[in-house]
Phi, psi and omega in degrees: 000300159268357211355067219050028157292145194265280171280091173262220184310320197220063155313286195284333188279006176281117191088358200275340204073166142262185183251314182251065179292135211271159180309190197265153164276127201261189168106283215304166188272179220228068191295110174325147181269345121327358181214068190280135156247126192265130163245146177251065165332073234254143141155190209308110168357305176285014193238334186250140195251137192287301202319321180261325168259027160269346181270331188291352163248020166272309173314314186243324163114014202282144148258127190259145175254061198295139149245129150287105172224193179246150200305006204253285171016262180305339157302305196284335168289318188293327167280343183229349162194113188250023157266020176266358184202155182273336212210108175258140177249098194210136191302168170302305195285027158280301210294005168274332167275305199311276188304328188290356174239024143091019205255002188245140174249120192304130170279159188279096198316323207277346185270339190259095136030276187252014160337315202277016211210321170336108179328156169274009155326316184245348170294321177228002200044051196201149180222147212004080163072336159266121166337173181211187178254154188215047206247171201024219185267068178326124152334322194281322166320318189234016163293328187250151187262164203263316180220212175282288186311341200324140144260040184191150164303128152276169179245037129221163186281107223230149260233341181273096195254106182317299194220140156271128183325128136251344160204159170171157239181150143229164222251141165209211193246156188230166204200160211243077150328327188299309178269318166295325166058028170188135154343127208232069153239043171230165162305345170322328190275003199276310194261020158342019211343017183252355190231016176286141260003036139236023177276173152201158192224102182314154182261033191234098184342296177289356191257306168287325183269013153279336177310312197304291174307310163339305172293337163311261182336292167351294176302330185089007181268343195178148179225147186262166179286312183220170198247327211257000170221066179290185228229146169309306167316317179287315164308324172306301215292322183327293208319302196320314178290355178251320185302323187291288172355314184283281195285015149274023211027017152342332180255113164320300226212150158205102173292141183245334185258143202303303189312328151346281179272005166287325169314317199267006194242316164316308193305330196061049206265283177240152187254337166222128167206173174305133165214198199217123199299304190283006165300297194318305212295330165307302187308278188320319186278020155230034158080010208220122165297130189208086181272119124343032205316092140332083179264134192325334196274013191047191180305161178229105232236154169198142192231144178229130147224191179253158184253153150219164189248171212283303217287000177279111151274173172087211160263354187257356152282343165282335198249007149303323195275346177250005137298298192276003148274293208314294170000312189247356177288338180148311201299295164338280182328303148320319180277327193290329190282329178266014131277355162119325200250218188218145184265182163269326160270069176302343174243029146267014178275303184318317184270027176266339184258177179261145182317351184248343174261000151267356172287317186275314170312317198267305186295332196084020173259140164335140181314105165248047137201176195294170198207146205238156182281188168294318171294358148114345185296148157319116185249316192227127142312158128353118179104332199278180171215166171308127201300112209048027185059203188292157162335259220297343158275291182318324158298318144312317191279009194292123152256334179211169169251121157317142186202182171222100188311127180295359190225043169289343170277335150315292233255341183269352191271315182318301174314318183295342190269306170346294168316275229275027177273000000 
């Protein structure tokens, strides 16, 4: 998600509130006042909410302790100290570095509350009974552990759960309707010569240069075996095609910061890029038309979840584990689903929202009340509906998955020339 980006996706959401926080979640175990527990929360800045842990210690009494680091980070702590922390908030595709050094402790299925309720997104890969793509690192590829210690992956499911899901999204390109003024629906329109020196393409190697096949593949020019693991060769034919791009000049910008790209698409610096669902959502909230483009060729989908390190013992492996049922109980869900993004347990998110912000986030039906941003700003009138329709179209349309490429050192040198040509 950052790959050493300061600022991302829920950048502008730290701390923002909600606008419609739903009452408190009862049920929970009683955490003594005699026993205080502090959790150490380890991961990406843009993953920890002011929001959730002042409600999870108003609910559990828990204190949460965030480190803020950046993802290679959080990577390099679960692997050389995994007693710096209780709790890791970490992508799916980390977990091929992460789990081979045996330093992630398999969750107990039988400990989680809503195991059986986990979208099947990521249990199976599939949403209401149809597959989904599964190219770069599907979640469902790395969910289950062979044993609690395991250092492999299983390939069916087992009582060993790696990470519980907390946030995850799919991702495409957002575009200035205003200014294209036609119909936009393929990746193809990213290297357009008709938009040139108003395109932009993010600057997070493993990330961009999937977008960039996505527009391969578009073009009908080449089908990848896998878009999140290419090949040397298959990384050569990308670069070659964003080095040409480039130097026809086809590129504003290749943003690395959210605001950034939140800045060239208000501006109308650019009209079409890789964006982030709460950027577009910022651009609307200053009033500028910003469309989510649904595209035929579909999402390039990224999943996040918690973790635990081997190293938990106790009362702080009780108070992870009844962190993360709170989590899965509604309240989260909700504040994450009125952020643009999907909880894991969709229907206790459900019974946290109001029927009409769940109609329009989760179904894709029009507003039948005005629809408000994380900060309380206006997002949608009445009447509007959500940018790729329901879950369940958006989610369904996943083409690839975020990863980390068995040819990541390759691919990250290739991309730098690519920047510096």
């Amino acid at each position: 998600m950052t790959n050493g980006i300061k600022f991302t996706r829920r950048t502008l959401l730290q701390g923002a509130g909600t606008a419609l926080a739903a009452g408190p979640i009862t049920g929970f175990p009683a955490v003594h006042a005699a026993e205080p527990v502090t959790l150490r929360y380890l991961g990406t800045a843009v993953n920890q909410s002011g929001d959730i842990a002042r409600k999870v210690k108003e609910d559990l009494g828990i204190t949460i302790e965030y480190i803020p680091v950046v993802t290679d980070e959080v990577t390099k702590r679960a692997v050389t100290q995994p007693n710096s922390f209780d709790l890791i908030d970490t992508e799916f595709f980390s977990l091929k570095k992460i789990v081979p050094s045996g330093n992630i402790l398999g969750m107990d299925a039988r400990r989680i509350k809503n195991a059986d309720k986990i979208t099947p997104i990521f249990t199976k890969g599939e949403i209401a009974g149809k597959a989904i793509g599964d190219q770069g690192t599907a979640p469902k590829k790395v969910f289950y552990l062979e044993g609690q210690t395991g250092k492999s992956f299983a390939s069916s499911p087992t009582e060993w759960i790696t990470l519980i899901p907390t946030t995850y999204n799919a991702d495409t390109l957002g575009i200035r309707p205003d200014l294209i003024k036609r119909p936009i629906t393929s990746w193809r329109e990213l290297l357009n010569p008709e938009f040139k020196g108003r395109a932009s393409i993010l600057n997070i190697p493993s990330i961009g240069i999937m977008d960039a096949a996505m527009v391969v593949e578009a073009t009908g020019d080449y089908t990848y075996g896998d878009k999140g693991n290419m090949t040397k060769a298959e990384i050569d034919r990308t670069i070659k095609l964003l080095i040409e791009a480039k130097r026809a000049g086809q590129f504003r910008a290749f943003w690395q910061d959210f605001n950034e790209s939140v800045n060239l698409m208000a501006s109308g610096e650019t009209v079409i890029q890789s964006m982030w669902s709460p950027a577009v959502t910022k651009v609307r909230t200053q009033g500028v038309a910003c469309t989510y483009q649904p595209l035929k060729e579909g999402y390039r989908a990224w999943a996040t979840g918690f973790g635990l390190p081997k190293t938990l013992t106790g009362r702080k492996l009780d108070a992870a584990y009844d962190f993360v049922n709170w989590f899965l109980s509604g309240w989260a869900g909700a504040y994450l689903n009125r952020q643009g993004y999907y909880s894991a347990v969709p229907e206790t998110a459900k019974t946290q929202m109001e029927p009409y912000e769940w109609a329009y986030w989760m179904e894709g039906k029009p507003a039948e009340k005005d629809i408000h941003g994380p900060d309380g700003g206006l997002l949608e009138k009445a009447g509007a509906t959500r940018d790729g329709g329901s879950f369940e179209a958006r989610m369904g349309a996943v083409a690839c998955w975020n990863a980390v490429m068995d040819e990541n050192t390759y691919m990250v040198r290739k991309w730098n020339e690519f920047i510096a040509a």
